[in-house]
N, C-alpha and C positions, 0 to 999 in steps of 0.2 A: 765359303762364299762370303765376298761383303756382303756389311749390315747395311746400306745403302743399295744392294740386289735386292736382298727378300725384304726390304718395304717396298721397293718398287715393285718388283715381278707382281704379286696380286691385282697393281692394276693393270698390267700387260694382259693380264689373264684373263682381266673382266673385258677389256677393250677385245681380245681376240674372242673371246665369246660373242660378244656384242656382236661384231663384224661378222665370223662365220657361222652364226645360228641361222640369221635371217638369211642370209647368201647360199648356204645348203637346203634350207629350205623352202627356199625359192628353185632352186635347181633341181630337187626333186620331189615339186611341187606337179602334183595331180594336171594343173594348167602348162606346164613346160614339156610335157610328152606328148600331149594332145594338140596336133597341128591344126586341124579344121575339126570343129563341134559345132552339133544342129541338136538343136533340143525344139522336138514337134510334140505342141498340148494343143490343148482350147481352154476355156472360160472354167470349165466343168474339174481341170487337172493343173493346177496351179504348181509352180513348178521354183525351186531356190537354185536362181542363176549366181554366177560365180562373176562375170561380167567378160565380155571378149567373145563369149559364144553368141551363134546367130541364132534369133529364137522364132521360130516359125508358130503362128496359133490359128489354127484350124478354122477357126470360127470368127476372124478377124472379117473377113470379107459377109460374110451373114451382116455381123454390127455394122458393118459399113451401109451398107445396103437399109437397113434398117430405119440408119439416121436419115439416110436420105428420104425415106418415104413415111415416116413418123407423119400424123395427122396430115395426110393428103386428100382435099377434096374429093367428092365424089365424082365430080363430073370431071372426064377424061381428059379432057383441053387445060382443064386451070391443074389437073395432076400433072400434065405433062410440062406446063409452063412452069410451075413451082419445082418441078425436080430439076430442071433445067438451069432455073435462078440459083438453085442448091449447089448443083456441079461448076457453074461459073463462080459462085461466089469462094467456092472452098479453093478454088486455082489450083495451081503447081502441089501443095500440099494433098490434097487430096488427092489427088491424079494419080501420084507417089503414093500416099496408103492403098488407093486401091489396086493398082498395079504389084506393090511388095506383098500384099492379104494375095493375090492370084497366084502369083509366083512362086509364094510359098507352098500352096499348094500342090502345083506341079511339080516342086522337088520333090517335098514328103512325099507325092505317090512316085515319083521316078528313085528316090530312094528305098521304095517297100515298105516305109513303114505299115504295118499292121494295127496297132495300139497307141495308144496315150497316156501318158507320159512317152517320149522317147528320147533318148540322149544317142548320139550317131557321133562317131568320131573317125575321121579321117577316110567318109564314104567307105567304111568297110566294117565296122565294127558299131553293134549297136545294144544297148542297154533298155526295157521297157519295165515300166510302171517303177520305177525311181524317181521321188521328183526331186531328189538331191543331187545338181547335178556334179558337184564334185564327190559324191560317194558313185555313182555311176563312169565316173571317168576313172578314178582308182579302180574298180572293178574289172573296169576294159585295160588299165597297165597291168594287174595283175596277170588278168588272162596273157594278156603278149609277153611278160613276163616267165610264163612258164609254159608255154607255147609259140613260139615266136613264128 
């Protein structure tokens, strides 16, 4: 071989490492099998999201609810007029929180969940009381894995 090859090749070596470490392991990464992930908590189950997944929290619409009626007058008319001033002044934004806290809801129950933590992958496969949610998705490859 030229002595001009083996001083070069090491850094071909280092560059194709470079290039194919992160490239396969993005490829058979926990997140590239898993087409749609629902990870369903609350306040109570805190949970280590991976980013990309949609996360539903139980208890989002309670806290919502909450804020809105935090130190409301006793008398009925100035509660209802101050919750009122609450809901216009939060706009579009709020509208949206409390519409995605409801909605979430009714997936979690139309997906079954039972428990909290849950990690739900591809409406068909689900992982509970993980709150990691990429050791719950490896889990779930595994299982298809050797189950298909």
């Amino acid at each position: 071989m030229p002595a001009a090859f083996t001083r070069f090749a090491p850094g071909w070596r280092t560059l194709g490492l470079a290039v194919a470490l992160p490239a396969s392991l993005a490829v058979f990464s926990p997140v590239t099998f898993a087409a749609d992930v629902v990870v369903v908590t609350d306040g109570h189950h805190p949970v280590k999201t991976m980013g990309g997944e949609r996360l539903i929290e139980l208890d989002e619409a309670p806290r919502i609810e909450a804020e809105l009626s935090a130190n409301l007058p006793t008398d009925p008319d100035q509660a209802t007029a101050l919750v009122k001033r609450r809901l216009t002044q939060g706009g579009t934004d709020l509208q949206r929180r409390i519409a995605t806290a409801y909605q979430g809801v009714t997936d979690a129950w139309s997906l079954g969940i039972t428990a909290v933590p849950a990690v739900v992958v591809d409406q068909r496969y689900v992982v509970y009381g993980e709150p990691d949610v990429a050791r719950a998705i490896a889990r779930i490859e595994q299982h298809r894995r050797t189950e298909p």
